[in-house]
C-alpha positions in Angstrom: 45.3 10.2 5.5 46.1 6.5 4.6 43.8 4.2 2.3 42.1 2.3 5.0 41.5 5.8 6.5 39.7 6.7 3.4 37.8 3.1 3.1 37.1 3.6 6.5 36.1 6.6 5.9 33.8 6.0 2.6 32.2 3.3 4.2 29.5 6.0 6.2 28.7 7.8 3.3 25.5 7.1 1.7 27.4 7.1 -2.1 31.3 6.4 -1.7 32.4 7.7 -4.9 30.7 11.0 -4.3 32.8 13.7 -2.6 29.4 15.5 -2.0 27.9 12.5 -0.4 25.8 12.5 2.8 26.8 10.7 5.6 24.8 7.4 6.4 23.8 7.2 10.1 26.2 5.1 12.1 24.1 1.9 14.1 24.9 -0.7 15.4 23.9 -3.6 13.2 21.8 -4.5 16.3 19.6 -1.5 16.5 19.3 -1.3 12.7 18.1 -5.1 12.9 15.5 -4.3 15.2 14.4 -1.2 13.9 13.7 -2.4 10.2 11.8 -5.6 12.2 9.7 -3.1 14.2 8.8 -0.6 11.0 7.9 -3.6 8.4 5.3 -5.0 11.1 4.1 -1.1 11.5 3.9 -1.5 7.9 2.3 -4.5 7.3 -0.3 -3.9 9.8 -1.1 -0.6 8.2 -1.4 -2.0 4.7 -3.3 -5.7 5.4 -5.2 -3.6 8.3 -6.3 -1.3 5.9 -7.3 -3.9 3.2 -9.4 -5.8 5.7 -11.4 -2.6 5.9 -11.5 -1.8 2.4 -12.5 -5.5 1.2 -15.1 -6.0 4.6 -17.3 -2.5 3.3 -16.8 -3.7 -0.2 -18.2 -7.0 0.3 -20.9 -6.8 2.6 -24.4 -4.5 1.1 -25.0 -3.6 4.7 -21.9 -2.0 5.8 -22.1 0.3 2.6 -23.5 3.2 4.0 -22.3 6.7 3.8 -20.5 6.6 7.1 -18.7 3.8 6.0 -17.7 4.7 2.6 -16.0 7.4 4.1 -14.5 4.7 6.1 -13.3 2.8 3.5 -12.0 6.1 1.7 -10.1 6.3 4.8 -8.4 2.8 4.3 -7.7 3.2 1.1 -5.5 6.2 1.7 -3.7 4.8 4.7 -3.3 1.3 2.5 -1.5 3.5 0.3 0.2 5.6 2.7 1.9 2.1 3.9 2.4 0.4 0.7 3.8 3.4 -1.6 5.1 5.7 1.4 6.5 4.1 4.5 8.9 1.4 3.3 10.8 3.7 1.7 11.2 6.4 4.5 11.9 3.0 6.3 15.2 2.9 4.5 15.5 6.7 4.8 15.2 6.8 8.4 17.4 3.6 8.9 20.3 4.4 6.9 20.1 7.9 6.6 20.1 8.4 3.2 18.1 8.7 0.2 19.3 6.5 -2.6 16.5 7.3 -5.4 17.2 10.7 -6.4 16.1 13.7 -6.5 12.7 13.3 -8.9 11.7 10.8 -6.9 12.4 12.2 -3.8 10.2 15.1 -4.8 7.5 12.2 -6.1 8.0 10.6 -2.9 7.4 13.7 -0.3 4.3 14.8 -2.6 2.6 11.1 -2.0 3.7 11.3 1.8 2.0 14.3 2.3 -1.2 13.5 0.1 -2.0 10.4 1.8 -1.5 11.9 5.4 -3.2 15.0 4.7 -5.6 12.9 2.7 -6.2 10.6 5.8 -6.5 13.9 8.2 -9.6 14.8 6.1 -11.3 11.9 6.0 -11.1 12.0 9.7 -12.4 15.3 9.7 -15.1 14.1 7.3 -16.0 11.2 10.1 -16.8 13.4 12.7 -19.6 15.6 10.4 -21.0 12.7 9.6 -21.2 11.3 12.9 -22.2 14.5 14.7 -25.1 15.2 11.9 -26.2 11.7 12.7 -26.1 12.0 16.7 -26.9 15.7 17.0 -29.7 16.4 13.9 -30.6 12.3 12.9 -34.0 13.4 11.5 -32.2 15.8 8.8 -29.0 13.3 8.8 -30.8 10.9 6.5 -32.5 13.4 3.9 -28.8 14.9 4.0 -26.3 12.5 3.7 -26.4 10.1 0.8 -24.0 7.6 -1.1 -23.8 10.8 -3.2 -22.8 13.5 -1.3 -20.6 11.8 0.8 -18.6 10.7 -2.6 -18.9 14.0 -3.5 -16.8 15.5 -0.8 -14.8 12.0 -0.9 -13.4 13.0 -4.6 -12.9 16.7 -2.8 -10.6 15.3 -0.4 -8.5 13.5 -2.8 -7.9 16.3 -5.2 -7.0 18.9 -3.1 -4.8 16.7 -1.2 -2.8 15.4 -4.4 -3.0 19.2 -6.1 -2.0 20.7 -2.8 1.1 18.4 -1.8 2.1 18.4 -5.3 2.1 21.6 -6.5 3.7 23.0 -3.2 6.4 20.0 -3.5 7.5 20.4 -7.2 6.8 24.5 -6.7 9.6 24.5 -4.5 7.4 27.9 -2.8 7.7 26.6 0.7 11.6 27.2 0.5 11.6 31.2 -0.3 14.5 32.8 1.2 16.3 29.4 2.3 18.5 29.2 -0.9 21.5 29.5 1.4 20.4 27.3 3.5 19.4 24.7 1.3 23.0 25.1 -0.5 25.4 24.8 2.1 23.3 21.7 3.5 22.4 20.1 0.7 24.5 16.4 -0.2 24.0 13.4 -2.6 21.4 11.3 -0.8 19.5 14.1 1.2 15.3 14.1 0.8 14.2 17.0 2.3 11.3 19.6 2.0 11.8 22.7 3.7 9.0 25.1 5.1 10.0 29.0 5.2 8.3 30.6 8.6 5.1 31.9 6.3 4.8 28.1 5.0 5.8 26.5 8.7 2.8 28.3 10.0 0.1 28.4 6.6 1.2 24.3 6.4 0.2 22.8 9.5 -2.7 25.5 10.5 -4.5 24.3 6.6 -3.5 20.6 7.3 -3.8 19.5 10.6 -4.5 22.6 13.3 -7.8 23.8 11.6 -9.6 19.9 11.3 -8.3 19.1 14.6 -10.2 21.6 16.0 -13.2 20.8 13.8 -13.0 17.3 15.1 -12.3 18.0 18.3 -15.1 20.7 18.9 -17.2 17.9 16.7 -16.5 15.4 18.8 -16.7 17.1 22.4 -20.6 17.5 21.5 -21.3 14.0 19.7 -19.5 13.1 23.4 -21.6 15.1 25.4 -25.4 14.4 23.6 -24.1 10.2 23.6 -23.5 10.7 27.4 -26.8 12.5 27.7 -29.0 9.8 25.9 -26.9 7.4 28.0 -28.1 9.0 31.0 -31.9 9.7 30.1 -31.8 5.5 28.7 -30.4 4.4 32.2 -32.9 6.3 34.6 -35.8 4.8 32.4 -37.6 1.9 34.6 -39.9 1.0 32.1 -37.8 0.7 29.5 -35.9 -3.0 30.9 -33.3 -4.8 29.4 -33.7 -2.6 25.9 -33.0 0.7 27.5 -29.7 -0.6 29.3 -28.6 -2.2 26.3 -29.1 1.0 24.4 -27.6 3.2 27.3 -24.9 0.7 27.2 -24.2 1.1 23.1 -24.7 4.9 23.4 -21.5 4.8 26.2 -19.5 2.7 24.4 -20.2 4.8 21.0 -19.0 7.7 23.0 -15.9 5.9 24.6 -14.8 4.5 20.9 -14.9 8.5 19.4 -12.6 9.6 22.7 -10.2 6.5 21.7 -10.2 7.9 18.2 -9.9 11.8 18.5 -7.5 10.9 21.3 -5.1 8.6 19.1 -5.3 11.4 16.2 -3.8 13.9 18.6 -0.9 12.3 20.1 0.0 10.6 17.2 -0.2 14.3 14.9 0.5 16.7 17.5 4.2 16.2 18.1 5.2 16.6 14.6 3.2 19.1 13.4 3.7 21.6 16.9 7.8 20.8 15.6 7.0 21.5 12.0 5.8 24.9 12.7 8.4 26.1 15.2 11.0 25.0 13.7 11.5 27.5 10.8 11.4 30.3 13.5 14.4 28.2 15.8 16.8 28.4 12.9 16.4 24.5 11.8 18.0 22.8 15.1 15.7 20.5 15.1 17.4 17.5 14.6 16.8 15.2 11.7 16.5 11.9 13.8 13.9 13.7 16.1 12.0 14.5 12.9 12.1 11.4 11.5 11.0 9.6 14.9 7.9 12.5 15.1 6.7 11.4 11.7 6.7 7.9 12.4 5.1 8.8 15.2 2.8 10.0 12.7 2.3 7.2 10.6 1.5 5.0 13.4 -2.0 6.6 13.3 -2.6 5.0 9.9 -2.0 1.7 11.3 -4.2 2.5 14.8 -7.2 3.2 12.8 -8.1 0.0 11.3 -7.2 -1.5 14.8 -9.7 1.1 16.7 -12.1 -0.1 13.7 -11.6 -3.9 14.2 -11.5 -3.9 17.9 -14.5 -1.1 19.0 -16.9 -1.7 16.1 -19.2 -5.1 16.4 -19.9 -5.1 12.5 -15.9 -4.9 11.7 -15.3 -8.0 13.7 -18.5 -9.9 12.1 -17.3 -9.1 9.0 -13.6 -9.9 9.6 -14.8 -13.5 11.0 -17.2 -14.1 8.1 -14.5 -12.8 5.6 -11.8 -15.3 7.0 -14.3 -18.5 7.3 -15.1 -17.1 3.5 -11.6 -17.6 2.2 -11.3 -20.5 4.1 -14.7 -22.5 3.4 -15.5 -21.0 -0.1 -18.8 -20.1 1.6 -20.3 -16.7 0.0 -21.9 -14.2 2.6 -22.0 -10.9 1.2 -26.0 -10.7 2.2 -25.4 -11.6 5.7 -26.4 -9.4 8.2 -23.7 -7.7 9.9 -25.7 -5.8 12.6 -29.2 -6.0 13.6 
């Protein structure tokens, strides 16, 4: 083999004085271009999104409620999620390689999979609240308080930071892969792997089980909104007021299908390949992986659009927090929603 060969050569590995070196991915300048373009607006939606959220329920009294605290909770660990997480698996995923090493690689995957399991929750979290306050709203009140909901808030954060890291830096989820791991292991790989117990305990804990909390959840709150919808609409006496509440109870109804439906197609993919691939032998490729998880982390920049776009009080507050910045003009007593 010549020189150029090896410079040739040396140019797709991710460190080109290592002989145990990944490979980089080979693009075409082109498609890398385009790619980094499309993942730092996914990215920047998902973190100023997020904010908007978090500085609209901070600012306004009204829109501090319990329901929206979780809300907020919600934004704050998809912020995070695309400020401390996704531009680095940007660079990952791009170029193939991992360039930090390996502490922070384990750092890295233990924040990845606290903020997503952290967002899951909250999700979760959502659709008690919103079926206590559709399904039982004379008990939802004497229930639910600033209190308990940051009760169950803190809840969600530790277990998702004790959970990801302590099965992370454990290193349990790879039992019985040591041969695995050491005859694909190179300089500039970050990845966790998941045993078949773990591939299956994993995903059922983390997304399978709260899906089908929210989506049981959310089936009734659907079904009761379409009810009162119904009764609201065949009332004569009621007027104007009862269509305009048969209306709100429709569109309440439409904007929690929009959000259990964006969950699950953006979460089902990747997790549905995260538990079957211990038991295919690992042939999933890494490039399919990597496009299933961002798949993933597109829900984190969905929800604050779903929240902007179907809520009346979000888009208030976003005008009023704009003119704010822009006028000087302080309106953190104005009424959001009658």
């Amino acid at each position: 083999m010549t020189s150029n060969d090896n410079q040739t050569e040396n140019m797709f590995l991710c460190f080109p004085l290592r002989p145990d070196s990944c490979l980089k991915l080979h693009r075409l300048t082109v498609v890398k271009g385009a790619m980094y373009v499309l993942m730092v607006l996914m990215i920047l939606t998902t973190v100023f999104g997020n904010l908007l959220i978090i500085i609209s329920i901070s600012y306004f009294k009204q829109l501090q409620s319990p329901t929206h605290l979780i809300v907020r909770s919600l934004a704050a660990s998809d912020c995070l999620l695309g400020s401390l997480v996704m531009p680095y698996s940007m660079v990952r995923s791009v170029e193939g390689c991992w360039y930090l090493g390996d502490f922070v690689c384990e750092v890295h995957s233990s924040l990845d999979m606290s903020f997503c399991i952290s967002s899951i929750l909250h999700l979760s979290l959502i659709s008690v609240d919103r079926y206590m306050a559709i399904c039982d709203p004379l008990r939802y009140r004497m229930r639910v308080t600033n209190n308990t909901v940051t009760a169950f808030i803190i809840f969600i954060w530790l277990f998702s930071f004790v959970y990801s890291f302590s099965v992370v830096f454990s290193g349990i989820t790879a039992d019985g892969l040591e041969m695995l791991i050491l005859q694909t292991y190179c300089v500039g790989s970050c990845v966790v792997f998941f045993n078949k117990q773990w591939g299956i305990v994993c995903p059922i804990l983390t997304f399978f089980l709260p899906g089908m909390i929210m989506s049981s959840l959310y089936l009734k709150i659907f079904y009761v909104a379409q009810k009162h919808a119904k009764v609201m609409s065949e009332r004569v006496t009621g007027g104007m007021k009862s269509q305009s509440s048969a209306h709100r109870e429709r569109k309440a109804a439409k904007t929690l299908a929009i959000v259990m439906g964006v969950f699950l197609l953006c979460w089902l993919p990747y997790f549905t390949a995260a538990a079957l691939d211990p038991f295919l032998n690992f042939w999933t490729p890494a490039v399919v992986f990597d496009a299933l998880f961002w798949f993933a982390y597109f829900n984190s920049t969905c929800n604050p659009l779903i929240y902007g776009f179907f809520y009346p009080c979000f888009q208030k507050a976003f005008k009023i927090l704009i003119s704010t910045y822009i006028c000087g003009n302080k309106h953190s007593n104005t009424l959001i929603f009658e």
